[in-house]
C-alpha positions in Angstrom: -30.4 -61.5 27.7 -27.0 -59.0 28.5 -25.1 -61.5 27.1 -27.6 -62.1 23.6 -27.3 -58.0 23.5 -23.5 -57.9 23.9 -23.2 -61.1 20.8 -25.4 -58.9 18.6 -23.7 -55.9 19.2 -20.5 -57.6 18.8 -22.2 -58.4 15.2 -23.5 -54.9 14.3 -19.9 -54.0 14.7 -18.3 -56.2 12.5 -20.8 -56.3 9.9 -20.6 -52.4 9.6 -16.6 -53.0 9.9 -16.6 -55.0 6.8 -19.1 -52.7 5.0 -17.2 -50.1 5.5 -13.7 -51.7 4.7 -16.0 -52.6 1.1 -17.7 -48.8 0.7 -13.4 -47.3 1.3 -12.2 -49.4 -1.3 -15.3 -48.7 -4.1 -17.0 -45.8 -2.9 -17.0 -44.3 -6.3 -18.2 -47.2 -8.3 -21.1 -48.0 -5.4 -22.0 -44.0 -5.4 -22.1 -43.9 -9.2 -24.6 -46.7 -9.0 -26.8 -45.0 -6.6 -26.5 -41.7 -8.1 -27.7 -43.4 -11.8 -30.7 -45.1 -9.6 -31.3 -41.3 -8.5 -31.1 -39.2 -11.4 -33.2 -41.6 -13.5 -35.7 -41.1 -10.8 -35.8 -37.5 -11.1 -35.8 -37.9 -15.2 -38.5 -40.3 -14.8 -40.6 -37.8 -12.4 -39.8 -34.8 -14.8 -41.0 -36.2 -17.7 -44.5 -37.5 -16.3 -45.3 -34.0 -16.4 -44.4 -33.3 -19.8 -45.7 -36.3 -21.0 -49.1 -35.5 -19.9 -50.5 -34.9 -22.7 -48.8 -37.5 -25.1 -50.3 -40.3 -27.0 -50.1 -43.4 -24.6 -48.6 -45.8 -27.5 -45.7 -43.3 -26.2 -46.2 -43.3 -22.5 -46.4 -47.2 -21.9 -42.8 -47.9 -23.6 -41.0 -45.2 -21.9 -42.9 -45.9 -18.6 -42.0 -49.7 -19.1 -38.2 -48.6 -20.3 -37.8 -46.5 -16.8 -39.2 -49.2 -14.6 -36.7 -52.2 -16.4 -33.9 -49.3 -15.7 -34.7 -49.0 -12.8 -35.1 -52.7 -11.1 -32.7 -53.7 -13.3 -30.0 -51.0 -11.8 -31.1 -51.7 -8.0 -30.2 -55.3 -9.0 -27.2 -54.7 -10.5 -25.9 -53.0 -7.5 -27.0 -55.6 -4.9 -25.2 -58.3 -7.0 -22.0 -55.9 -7.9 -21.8 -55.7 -3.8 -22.2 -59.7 -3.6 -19.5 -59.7 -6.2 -17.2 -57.8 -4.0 -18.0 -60.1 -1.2 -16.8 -63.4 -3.0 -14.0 -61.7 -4.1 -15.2 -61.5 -8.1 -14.1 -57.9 -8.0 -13.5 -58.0 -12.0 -16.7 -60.0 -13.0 -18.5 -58.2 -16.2 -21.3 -55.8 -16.4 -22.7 -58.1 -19.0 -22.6 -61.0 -16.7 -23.3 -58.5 -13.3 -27.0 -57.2 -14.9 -29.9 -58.9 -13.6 -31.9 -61.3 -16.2 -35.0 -61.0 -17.2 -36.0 -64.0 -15.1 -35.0 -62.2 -12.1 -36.1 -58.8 -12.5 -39.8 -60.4 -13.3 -39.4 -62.1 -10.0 -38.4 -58.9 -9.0 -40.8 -57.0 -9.5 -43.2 -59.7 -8.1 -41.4 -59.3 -5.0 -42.1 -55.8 -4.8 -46.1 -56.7 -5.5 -46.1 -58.9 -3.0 -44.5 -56.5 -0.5 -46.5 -54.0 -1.1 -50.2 -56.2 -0.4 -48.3 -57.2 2.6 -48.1 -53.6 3.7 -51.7 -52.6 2.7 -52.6 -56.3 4.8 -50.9 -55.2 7.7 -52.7 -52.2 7.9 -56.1 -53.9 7.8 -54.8 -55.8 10.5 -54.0 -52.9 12.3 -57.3 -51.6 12.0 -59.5 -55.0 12.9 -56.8 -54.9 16.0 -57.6 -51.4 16.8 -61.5 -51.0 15.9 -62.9 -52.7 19.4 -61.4 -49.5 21.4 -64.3 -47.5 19.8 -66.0 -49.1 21.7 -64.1 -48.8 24.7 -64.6 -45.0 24.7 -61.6 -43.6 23.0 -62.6 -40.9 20.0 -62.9 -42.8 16.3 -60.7 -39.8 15.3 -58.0 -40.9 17.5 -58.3 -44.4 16.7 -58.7 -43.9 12.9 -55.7 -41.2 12.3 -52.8 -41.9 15.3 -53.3 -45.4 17.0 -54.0 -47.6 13.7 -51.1 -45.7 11.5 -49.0 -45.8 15.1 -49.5 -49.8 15.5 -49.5 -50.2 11.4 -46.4 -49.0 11.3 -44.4 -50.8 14.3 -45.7 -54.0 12.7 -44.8 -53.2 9.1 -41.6 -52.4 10.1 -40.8 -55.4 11.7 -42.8 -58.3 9.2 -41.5 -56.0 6.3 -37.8 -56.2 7.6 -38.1 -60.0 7.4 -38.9 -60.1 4.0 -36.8 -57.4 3.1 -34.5 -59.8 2.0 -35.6 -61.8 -1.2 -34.0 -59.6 -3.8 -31.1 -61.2 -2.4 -31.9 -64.8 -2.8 -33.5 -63.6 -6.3 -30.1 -63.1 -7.6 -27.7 -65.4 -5.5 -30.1 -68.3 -5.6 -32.0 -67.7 -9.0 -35.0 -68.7 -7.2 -38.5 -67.6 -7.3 -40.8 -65.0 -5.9 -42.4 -67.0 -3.1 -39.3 -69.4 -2.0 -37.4 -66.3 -1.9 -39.9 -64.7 0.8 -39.7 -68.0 2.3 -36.2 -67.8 2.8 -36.0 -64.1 4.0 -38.5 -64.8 7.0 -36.3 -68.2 7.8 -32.3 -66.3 8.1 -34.2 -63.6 9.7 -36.0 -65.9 12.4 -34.1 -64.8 15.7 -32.2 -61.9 13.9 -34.4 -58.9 14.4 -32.6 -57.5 17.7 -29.1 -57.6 15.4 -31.4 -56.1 12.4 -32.8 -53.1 14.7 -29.5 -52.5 15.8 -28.0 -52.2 12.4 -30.7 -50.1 11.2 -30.4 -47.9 14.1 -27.3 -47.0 13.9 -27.7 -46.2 10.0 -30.6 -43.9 11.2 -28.7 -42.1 13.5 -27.2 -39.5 11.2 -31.0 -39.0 9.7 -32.7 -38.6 13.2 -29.7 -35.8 14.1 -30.2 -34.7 10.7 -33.9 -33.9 10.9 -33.6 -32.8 14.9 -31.3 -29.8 13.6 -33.8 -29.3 10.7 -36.6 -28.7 13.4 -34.7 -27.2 15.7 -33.4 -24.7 12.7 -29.4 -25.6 13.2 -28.9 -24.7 9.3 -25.3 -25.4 9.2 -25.8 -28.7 11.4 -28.3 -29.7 9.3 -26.4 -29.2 5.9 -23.8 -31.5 7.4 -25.8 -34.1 8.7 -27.2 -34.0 5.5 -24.3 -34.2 3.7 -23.0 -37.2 6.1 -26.5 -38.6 5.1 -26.0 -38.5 1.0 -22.9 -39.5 0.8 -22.1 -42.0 3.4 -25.0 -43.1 5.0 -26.9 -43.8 1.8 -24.5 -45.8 0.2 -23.0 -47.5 3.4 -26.9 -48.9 3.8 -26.7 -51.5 0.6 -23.5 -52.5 1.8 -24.6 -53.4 4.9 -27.6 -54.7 3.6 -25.7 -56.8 1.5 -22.9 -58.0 4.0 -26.3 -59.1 6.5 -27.4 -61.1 4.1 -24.7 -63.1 3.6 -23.6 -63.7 7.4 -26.8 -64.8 8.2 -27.2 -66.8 5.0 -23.8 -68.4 6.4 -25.1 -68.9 9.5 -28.6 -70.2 8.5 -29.0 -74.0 10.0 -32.4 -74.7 9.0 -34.2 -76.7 6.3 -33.5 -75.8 2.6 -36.9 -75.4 2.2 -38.5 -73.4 4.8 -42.0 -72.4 5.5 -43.9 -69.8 6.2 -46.0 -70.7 9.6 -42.4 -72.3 10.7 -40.5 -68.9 11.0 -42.9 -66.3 11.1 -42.1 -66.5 15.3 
């Protein structure tokens, strides 16, 4: 087990090595991507309010023209950072945005991810519901133990699935295979996963300890550290994970789902 710990370690370092070789030499042109995916948030946020009251012939197109942007721009920047990973550094935008073949599959990703979440919490709650009758309050049970246990196991199914926008636009497969495929490099990954998210987290948990603790000055540095580092270090990484353990991957080239779940 020391040694397993000390190999994924050993990993965690070089994958954020290499992400952060990537994020020094295109900082700007990764930022710039993520700042376009956050202002047309905002724009899209404002303008629900000011749309309130508009005809909905005008509210479905913009709504639909915001969500295309959007997806399509989250895309864009996973594939520019596979780009920079197989050395196509001057591959076109044209060529770089997502079709609309993948940003339908996409956005059934996202579907799918988000029944899984409301799915897990069920289970969290069928799980949970016999220690009512063990004597411990419904209150307790309803509003800290079943959000408490929901949440450690979202976090780790969600984290293995996390994965098939990736094999949406390397592969050009579907929806489903590309779930498939996240749960199978994942399989015996998580420890490395944790660790790698863990130490992107770090900044945030100081962050919001200096917040609660009122360390203004702290704070607006960690905060800082957080927006423009941390934030745009994360796809990197993201992106670099994906491809080592695609590399790495020695299993069948069409996995399944009972297979790799464990």
């Amino acid at each position: 087990m020391i040694q397993f710990l000390k190999e994924s370690t050993f990993a965690v370092n070089e994958v954020l090595s290499r992400s952060i070789h990537i994020l020094k030499g295109h900082y700007f042109s990764i930022g710039g991507l993520l700042l376009s995916i956050f202002l047309l948030f905002v724009v899209a946020h404002e303008l629900t309010f000011y749309l309130e009251t508009s005809s909905i012939l005008l509210k479905i197109p913009l709504m639909l023209l915001f969500a295309v942007t959007l997806l399509g721009l989250q895309l864009f920047l996973f594939k520019f950072i596979l780009n920079l990973l197989d050395h196509k550094e001057h591959v076109g935008v044209v060529k770089t945005w997502p079709s609309w073949a993948e940003l339908i599959n996409f956005l059934g990703g996202i579907v799918v991810f988000t029944l899984a979440s409301i799915l897990i919490l069920f289970f969290a709650m069928i799980v949970c519901f016999p220690l009512i009758y063990m004597g411990i309050d419904t209150e307790v049970v309803s509003f800290e133990i079943v959000p408490n246990v929901g949440a450690i196991l979202s976090f780790f199914i969600l984290l293995r699935i996390s994965f098939f926008p990736f094999f949406i636009i390397d592969k050009g497969i579907s929806v489903m295979k590309s779930l498939r495929w996240s749960l199978a490099i994942t399989k015996g990954n998580i420890i490395r996963l944790f660790l790698i998210l863990l130490s992107l987290a770090f900044i945030s948990v100081l962050n919001i300890y200096c917040v609660y603790m009122e360390y203004s000055i702290m704070a607006i540095i960690f905060s800082l550290i957080n927006s423009f580092l941390i934030i745009p270090l994360t796809s990197v990484v993201y992106t670099v994970a994906y491809r080592d353990m695609v590399q790495e991957y020695k299993g069948s080239e069409d996995p399944s789902i009972l297979s790799n779940i464990f």
